[in-house]
C-alpha positions in Angstrom: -8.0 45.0 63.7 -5.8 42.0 62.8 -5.5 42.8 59.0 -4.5 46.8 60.1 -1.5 44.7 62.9 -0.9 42.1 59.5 -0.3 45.4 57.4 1.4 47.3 60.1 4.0 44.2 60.4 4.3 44.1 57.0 5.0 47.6 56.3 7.8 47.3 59.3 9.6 44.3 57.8 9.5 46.0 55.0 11.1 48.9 56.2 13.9 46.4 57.9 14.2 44.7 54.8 15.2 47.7 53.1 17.6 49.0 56.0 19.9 45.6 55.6 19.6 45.9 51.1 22.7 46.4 50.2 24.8 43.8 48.0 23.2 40.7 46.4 25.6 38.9 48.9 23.7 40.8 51.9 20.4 39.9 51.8 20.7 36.3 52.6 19.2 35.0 49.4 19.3 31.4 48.8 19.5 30.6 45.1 16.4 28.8 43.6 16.0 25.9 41.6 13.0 24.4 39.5 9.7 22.6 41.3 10.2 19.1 42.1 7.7 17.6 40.6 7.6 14.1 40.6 4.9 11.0 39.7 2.7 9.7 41.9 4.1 5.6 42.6 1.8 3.4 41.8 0.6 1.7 45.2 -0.7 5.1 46.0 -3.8 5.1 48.2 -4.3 8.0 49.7 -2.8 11.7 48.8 -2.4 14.9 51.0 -1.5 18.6 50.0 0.5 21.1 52.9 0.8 24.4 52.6 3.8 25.8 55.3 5.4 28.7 56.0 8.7 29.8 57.7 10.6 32.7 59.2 13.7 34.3 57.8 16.1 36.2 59.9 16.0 39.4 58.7 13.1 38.5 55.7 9.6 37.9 55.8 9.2 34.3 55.7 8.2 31.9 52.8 5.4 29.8 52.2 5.1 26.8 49.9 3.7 23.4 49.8 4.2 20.2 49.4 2.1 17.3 48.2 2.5 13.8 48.6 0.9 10.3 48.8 0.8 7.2 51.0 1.2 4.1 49.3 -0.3 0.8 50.2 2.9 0.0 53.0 2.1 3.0 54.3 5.0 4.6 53.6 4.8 8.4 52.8 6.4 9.7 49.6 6.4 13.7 49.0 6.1 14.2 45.3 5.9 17.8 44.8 7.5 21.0 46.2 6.8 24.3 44.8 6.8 28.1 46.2 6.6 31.2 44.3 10.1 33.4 44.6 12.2 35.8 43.2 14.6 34.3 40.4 17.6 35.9 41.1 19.8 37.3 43.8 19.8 40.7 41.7 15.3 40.1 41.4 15.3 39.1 45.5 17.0 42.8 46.1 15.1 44.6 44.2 11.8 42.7 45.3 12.1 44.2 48.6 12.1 47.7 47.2 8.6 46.5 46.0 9.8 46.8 41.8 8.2 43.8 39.5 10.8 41.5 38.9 11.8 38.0 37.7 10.0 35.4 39.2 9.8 31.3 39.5 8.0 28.7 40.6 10.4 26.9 42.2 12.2 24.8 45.7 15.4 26.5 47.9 17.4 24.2 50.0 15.6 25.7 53.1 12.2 24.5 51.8 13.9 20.9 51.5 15.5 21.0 55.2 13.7 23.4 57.0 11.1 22.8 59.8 8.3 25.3 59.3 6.9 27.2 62.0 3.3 27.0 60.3 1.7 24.1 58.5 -1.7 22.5 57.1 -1.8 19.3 55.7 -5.1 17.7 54.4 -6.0 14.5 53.1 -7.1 14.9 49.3 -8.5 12.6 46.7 -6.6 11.6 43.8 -8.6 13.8 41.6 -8.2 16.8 43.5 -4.6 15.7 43.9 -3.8 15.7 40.5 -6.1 19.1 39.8 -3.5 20.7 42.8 -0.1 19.0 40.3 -2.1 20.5 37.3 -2.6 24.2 39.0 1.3 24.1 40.1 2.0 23.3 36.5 0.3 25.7 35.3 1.7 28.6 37.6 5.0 27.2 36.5 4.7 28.1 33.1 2.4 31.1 33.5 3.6 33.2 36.5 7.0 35.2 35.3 6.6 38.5 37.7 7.4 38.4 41.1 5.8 41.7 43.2 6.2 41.6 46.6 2.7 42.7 47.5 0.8 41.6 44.7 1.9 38.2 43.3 4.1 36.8 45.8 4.6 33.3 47.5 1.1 33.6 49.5 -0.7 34.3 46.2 0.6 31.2 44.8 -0.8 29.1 48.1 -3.5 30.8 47.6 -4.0 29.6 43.9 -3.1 26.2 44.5 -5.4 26.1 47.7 -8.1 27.5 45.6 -7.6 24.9 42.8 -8.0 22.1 45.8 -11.4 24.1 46.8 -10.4 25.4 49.7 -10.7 29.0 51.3 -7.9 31.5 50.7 -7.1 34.6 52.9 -8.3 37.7 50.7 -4.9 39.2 52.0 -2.1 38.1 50.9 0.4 41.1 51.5 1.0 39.4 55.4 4.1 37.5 56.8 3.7 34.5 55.6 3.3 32.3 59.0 0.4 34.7 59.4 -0.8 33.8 56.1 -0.9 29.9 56.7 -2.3 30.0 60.2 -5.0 32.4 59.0 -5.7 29.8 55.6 -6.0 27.0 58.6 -8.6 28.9 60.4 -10.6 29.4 56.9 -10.2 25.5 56.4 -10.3 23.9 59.9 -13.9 22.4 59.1 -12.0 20.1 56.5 
């Protein structure tokens, strides 16, 4: 019953998505830039991964993740953020009509500033961190097609998450918040 409500809410912001298309200008698209991926320092001692997820006004949400470290002061040093988007203002409009269209791996200002209204973060160990940089890296260069219901910005949590051996939703045409809270679920034994 939840995955028929997940598709149900999906096929409605859909459908409101597509009532407010109009110009490139319209649909409140935030222009993208490439994944910040950065080193991990060298007083490292323990590493984390976080998959989040926010709301749009008028969208349906993003999720991405972060990854990080804590070094031996304790202090807390995010090294990587990356989500799956459109590439384009021109690929973001026609995405919601549900066309294939340019895609990147890739940061908006809102996933730098944002608070997100669902989050996981686990503690990793360095080899599984750097297996998670590796599996970003990888998407980066591999993943060019954005499709709104089959290779969107849950698909790439869901490959990253997978590549940390964790549990992915099988779904991944859902709001996104929905799509985090149900990978927590999958994962709260961790």
């Amino acid at each position: 019953m939840t995955r028929f409500y997940a598709k149900f809410g999906l096929t409605i912001g859909l459908m409101a998505a597509l009532h407010g298309t109009g110009h490139a200008g319209d649909s409140g698209y935030e222009p993208t830039h490439p994944a910040r991926i950065a080193a991990a320092p060298a007083d490292a001692r323990s590493f984390f991964v976080e998959f989040r997820a926010r709301s749009e006004v008028g969208g349906f949400g993003h999720s991405y993740l972060l990854l990080g470290s804590v070094g031996s002061s304790g202090v807390t040093r995010v090294t990587a953020i990356a989500g799956f988007m459109p590439k384009g203002p021109d690929d973001d409009r026609w995405s919601r009509l549900g066309l294939p269209v340019n895609g990147i791996v890739g940061v908006t200002r809102s996933d730098l500033i944002g608070q997100p209204v669902a989050r996981i973060r686990l503690t990793v160990n360095e080899a599984t961190y750097h297996r998670l940089v590796a599996q970003v890296q990888s998407l980066r260069r591999t993943w060019g097609t954005y499709e709104v219901l089959l290779r969107n910005c849950n698909n790439f949590v869901g490959e990253v998450a997978g590549a940390g051996g964790l549990r992915a939703p099988l779904l991944s045409a859902q709001f996104p918040v929905m799509y985090i809270e149900e990978l927590r679920r999958l994962n709260a034994s961790r």
